[in-house]
Every structure is written in structure tokens, then in C-alpha cells.
C-alpha positions in Angstrom: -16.0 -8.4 3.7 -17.8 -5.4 5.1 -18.2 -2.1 3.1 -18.4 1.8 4.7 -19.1 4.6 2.6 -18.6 8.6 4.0 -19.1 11.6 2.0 -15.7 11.3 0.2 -14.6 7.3 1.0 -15.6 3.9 0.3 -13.5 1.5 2.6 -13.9 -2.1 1.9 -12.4 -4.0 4.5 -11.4 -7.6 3.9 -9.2 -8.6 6.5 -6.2 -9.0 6.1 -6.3 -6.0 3.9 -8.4 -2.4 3.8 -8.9 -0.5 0.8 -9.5 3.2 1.1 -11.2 4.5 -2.4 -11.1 8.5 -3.0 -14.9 9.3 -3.5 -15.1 13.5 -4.6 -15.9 13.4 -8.2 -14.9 14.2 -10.7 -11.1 14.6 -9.7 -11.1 13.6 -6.1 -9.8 17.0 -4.8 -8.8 16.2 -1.3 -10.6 18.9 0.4 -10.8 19.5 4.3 -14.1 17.2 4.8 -12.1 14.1 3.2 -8.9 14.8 5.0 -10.8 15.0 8.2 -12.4 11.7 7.2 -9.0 10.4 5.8 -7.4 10.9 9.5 -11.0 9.0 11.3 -11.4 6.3 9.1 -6.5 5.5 9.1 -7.3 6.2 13.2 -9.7 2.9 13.1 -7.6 0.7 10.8 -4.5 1.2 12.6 -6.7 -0.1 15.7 -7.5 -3.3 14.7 -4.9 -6.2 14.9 -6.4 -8.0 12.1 -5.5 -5.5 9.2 -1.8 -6.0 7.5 -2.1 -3.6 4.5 -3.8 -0.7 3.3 -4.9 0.2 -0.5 -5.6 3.3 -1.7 -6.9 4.1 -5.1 -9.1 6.6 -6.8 -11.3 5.5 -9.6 -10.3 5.1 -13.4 -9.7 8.9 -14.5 -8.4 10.0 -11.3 -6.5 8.7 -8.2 -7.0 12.7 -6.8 -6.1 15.6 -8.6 -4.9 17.4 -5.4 -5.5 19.5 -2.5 -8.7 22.1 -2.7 -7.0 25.1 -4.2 -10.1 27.3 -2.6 -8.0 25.8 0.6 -4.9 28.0 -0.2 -6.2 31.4 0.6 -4.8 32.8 3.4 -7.5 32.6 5.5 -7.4 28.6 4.9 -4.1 27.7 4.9 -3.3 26.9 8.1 -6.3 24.7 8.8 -5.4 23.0 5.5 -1.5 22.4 6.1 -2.6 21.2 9.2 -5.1 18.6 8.3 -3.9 17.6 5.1 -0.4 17.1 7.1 -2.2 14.9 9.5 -3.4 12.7 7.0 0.4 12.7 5.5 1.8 12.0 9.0 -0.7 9.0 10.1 -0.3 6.8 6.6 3.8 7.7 6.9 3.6 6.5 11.1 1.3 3.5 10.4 2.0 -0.2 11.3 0.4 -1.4 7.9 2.0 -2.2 4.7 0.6 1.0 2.6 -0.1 0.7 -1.6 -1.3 3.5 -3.4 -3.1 1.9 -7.1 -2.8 5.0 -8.9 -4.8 5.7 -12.4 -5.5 9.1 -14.1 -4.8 12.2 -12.5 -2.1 12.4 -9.6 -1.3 15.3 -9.0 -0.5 17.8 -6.1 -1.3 16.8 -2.9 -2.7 13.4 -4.6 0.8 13.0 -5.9 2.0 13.7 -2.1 -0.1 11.0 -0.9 0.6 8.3 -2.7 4.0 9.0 -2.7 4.6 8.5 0.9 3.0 4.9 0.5 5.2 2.0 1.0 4.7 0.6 -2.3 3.2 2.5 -5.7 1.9 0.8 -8.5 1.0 3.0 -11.0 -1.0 2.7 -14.5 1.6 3.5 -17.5 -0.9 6.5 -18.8 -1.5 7.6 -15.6 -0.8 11.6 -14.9 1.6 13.0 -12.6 2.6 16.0 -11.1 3.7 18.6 -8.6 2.0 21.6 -9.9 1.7 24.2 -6.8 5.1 26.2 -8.5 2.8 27.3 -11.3 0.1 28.5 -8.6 3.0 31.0 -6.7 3.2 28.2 -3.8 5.0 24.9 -3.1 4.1 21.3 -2.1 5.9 20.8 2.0 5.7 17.3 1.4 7.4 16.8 -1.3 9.8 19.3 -0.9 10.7 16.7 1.9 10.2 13.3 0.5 10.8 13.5 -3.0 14.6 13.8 -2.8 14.7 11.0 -0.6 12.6 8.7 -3.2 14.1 10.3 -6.7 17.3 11.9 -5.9 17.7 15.5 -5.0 18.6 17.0 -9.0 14.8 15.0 -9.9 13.7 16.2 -7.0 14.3 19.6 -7.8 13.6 19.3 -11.4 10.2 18.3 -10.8 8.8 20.7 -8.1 10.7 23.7 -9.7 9.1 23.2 -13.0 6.0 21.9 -11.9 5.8 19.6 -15.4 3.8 16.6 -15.8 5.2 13.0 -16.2 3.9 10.0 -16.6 3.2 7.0 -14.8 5.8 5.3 -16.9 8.4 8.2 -16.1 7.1 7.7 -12.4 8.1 4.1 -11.9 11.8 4.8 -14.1 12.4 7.3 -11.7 11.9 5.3 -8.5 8.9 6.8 -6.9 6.3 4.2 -8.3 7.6 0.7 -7.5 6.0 0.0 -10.8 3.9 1.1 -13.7 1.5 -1.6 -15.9 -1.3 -1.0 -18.2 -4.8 0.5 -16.7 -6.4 -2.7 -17.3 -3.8 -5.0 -15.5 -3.2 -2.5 -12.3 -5.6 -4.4 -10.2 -3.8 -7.8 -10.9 -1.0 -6.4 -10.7 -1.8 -5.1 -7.0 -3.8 -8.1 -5.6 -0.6 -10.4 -6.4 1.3 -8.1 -4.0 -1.6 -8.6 -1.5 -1.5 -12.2 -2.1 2.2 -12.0 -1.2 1.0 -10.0 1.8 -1.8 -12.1 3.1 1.1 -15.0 3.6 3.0 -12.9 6.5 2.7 -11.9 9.4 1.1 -8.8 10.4 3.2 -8.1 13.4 6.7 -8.9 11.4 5.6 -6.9 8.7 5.0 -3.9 11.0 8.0 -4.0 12.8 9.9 -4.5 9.5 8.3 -1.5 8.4 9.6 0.4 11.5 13.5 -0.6 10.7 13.2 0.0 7.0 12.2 3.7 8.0 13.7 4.2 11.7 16.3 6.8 9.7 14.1 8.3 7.4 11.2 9.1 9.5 13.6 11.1 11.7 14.3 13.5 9.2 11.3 13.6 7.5 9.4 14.7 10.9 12.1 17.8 11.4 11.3 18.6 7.4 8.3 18.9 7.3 7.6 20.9 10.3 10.1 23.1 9.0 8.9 23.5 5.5 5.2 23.9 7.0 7.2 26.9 8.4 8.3 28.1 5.6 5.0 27.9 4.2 3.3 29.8 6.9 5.6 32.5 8.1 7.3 33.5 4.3 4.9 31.9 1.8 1.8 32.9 2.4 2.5 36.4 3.0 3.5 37.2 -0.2 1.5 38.9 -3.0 2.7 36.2 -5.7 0.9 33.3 -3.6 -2.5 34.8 -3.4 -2.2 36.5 -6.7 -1.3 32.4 -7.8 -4.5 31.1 -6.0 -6.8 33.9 -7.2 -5.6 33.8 -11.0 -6.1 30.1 -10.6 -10.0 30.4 -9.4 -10.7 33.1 -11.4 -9.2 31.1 -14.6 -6.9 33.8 -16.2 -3.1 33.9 -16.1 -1.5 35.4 -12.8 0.5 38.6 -13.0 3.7 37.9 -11.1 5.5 41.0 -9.0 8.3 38.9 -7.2 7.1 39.9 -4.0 
């Protein structure tokens, strides 16, 4: 077993399985230095042969709170749709069997990425959420995935409101595979990986491919076209940086509707 550390990740790699911990206390904001390490350190995973599953976890009060809301001003956005979207787009295309071990806060763009994971196993108290509505702004991702995992009504429900839900509510609904006490997560996961560790690496992978060969094709056109969205109508509106700005400077936001 060989461990790395980087600024914002700790990757243990055990082969036949890697585990990719969010390191950016006290939240684990994904901000553009761990996406740009998120998108190196999936790059050199998916390169070696000898590596059938990927784990990604946060620590005990947070799996990540979300994307940098600093990132959201205008003069951001684009670099931070792009990169974060990278990330998004390598753990959806890769070969391995991805499992997201989810405690605490999971929210946002934390909520995104583990969504997107083949498999979510979830602590029961854990926190969810897709709170960008309440910041003027909406998450692309899972304006794309969610319906896909959840149904279109929950779908709706959830990034309309923005509301919080546990990770009890999580696994009911179908987007955590399923939701166990904090203390029993990590058994709970390594008997999926001793499940995993059984197979092969190269049938797993291409049974990865057919499970998604639909899917992927429409989530690819999505997404570009709700980055789009995002770009051209979003972020030119006073509402979205009047969101962002009442966020960071901690008062409510005064909404005009335009």
C-alpha cells in the first residue's frame, strides 16, 4: 500500500482499489486547486491496469460541502464550470468501479460528485443538498443527472427548493445505493470492495461501459448544454451575483428578477 498526499488529497492506493480522501478543511470546498488536482491524480489511476475501483470519501463531518462560492463571480465562472466539469466528466468516463463513502456535509457540487459515482453509500445522519437555487444560480450537473437517478418530479423538487435531506432520504430516493450508521460506513464499503477485489478488472470495466452506453450519451449533450445555459443567460443576470455577493458578505440577497 503506497500513500500520496497534495494540498487537498490523500490517495492511498492498495491495488486493486484507490481511495481518493477530500483534504480542504474544515468543509472540503472543492475549490480550483483540488479540482485541478482531482483531474491529475483520476488521469494517473485510470493509467494503471492494476486498479478496479475508486473510493472517494471526505472525513467524519464532511464529505465536501461544495464548490468555492468565491468561484461563482463572474469573472470565475467559466474557469470553474470548466474545471469542476472536468473532474465530473473523468470519474463519469472512467473504466473503474467508482464509490463515493459519504459522511457529514454533501452538499452542492460535493453532492454532484458523489452522485455521479457508480455506487453511494451514505451515513444515515449524513447531510444533503443542492443549495445553489438559494444563491440565484443552479447546479449543471444535477440539473442533468438527478432526474436520471431520482425521477424527474424529485429531481425538480430538490434543486428548485434547494432543501436539505438526509442520508436516509438519500438512499429511499435512489441516489445513495444505501445509507448505514457513521460508525458502520467503512464496513459497509470494504464488503463491497471485497466483492470487487474477486472480479475482474477488465470485465468490470467493460460492464461499466454497457450499463451506461445510453446514459452517457445524453448526459454528454446535457451538460454542455446546461453549461450554456449557465454561461450565456445565468451569469449575466443581476440576481446571480447579487446571490453570490449576499452569500460572501453574509446578509440576505435582495432579489429584482432580472
Amino acid at each position: 500500500m503506497t500513500t500520496t498526499s497534495t494540498t487537498r488529497l490523500e490517495v492511498e492506493l492498495n491495488a486493486p482499489v484507490a481511495c481518493i480522501t477530500l483534504k480542504n478543511p474544515p468543509l472540503n470546498v472543492i475549490d480550483l486547486p483540488m479540482m485541478h488536482e482531482l483531474r491529475s491524480v483520476l488521469a494517473e489511476i485510470e493509467s494503471r491496469t492494476d486498479v478496479a475501483a475508486i473510493v472517494f470519501q471526505g472525513r467524519a463531518h464532511a464529505f465536501s460541502a461544495g464548490v468555492d462560492i468565491k468561484a461563482h463571480v463572474p469573472e470565475q465562472v467559466h474557469e470553474m464550470l470548466a474545471s469542476f466539469h472536468a473532474v465530473i466528466r473523468a470519474i463519469v468516463a472512467s473504466r473503474k468501479v467508482t464509490i463515493a463513502a459519504v459522511r457529514g456535509a454533501c452538499l452542492g457540487g460535493g453532492a454532484e460528485l458523489a452522485a455521479v459515482c457508480d455506487m453511494v453509500y451514505t451515513a444515515r445522519d449524513a447531510t444533503w443538498g443542492f443549495p445553489e437555487i438559494k444563491l440565484g444560480c443552479y447546479p449543471p450537473v444535477a440539473a442533468v443527472a438527478l432526474g436520471m437517478l431520482i425521477g424527474q418530479k424529485r429531481a425538480a423538487e430538490l434543486i428548485l427548493t434547494g432543501r436539505q435531506f438526509s442520508g436516509e432520504e438519500s438512499a429511499a430516493m435512489g441516489l445513495a445505493t444505501q445509507a448505514a450508521a457513521a460508525e458502520e460506513l467503512e464496513s459497509v464499503v470494504e464488503r463491497t470492495l471485497d466483492d470487487l477485489r474477486k472480479l475482474s478488472p477488465i470485465a468490470l470495466a467493460l460492464a461499466k461501459k454497457a450499463i451506461y452506453a445510453w446514459d452517457s450519451i445524453h448526459f454528454d449533450k446535457g451538460l454542455a448544454r446546461a453549461e450554456k445555459i449557465y454561461l450565456d443567460e445565468l451569469v449575466s443576470t443581476a440576481d446571480a451575483r447579487e446571490g453570490i455577493i449576499a452569500f460572501l458578505d453574509k446578509r440576505p440577497p435582495k432579489w429584482t428578477g432580472k
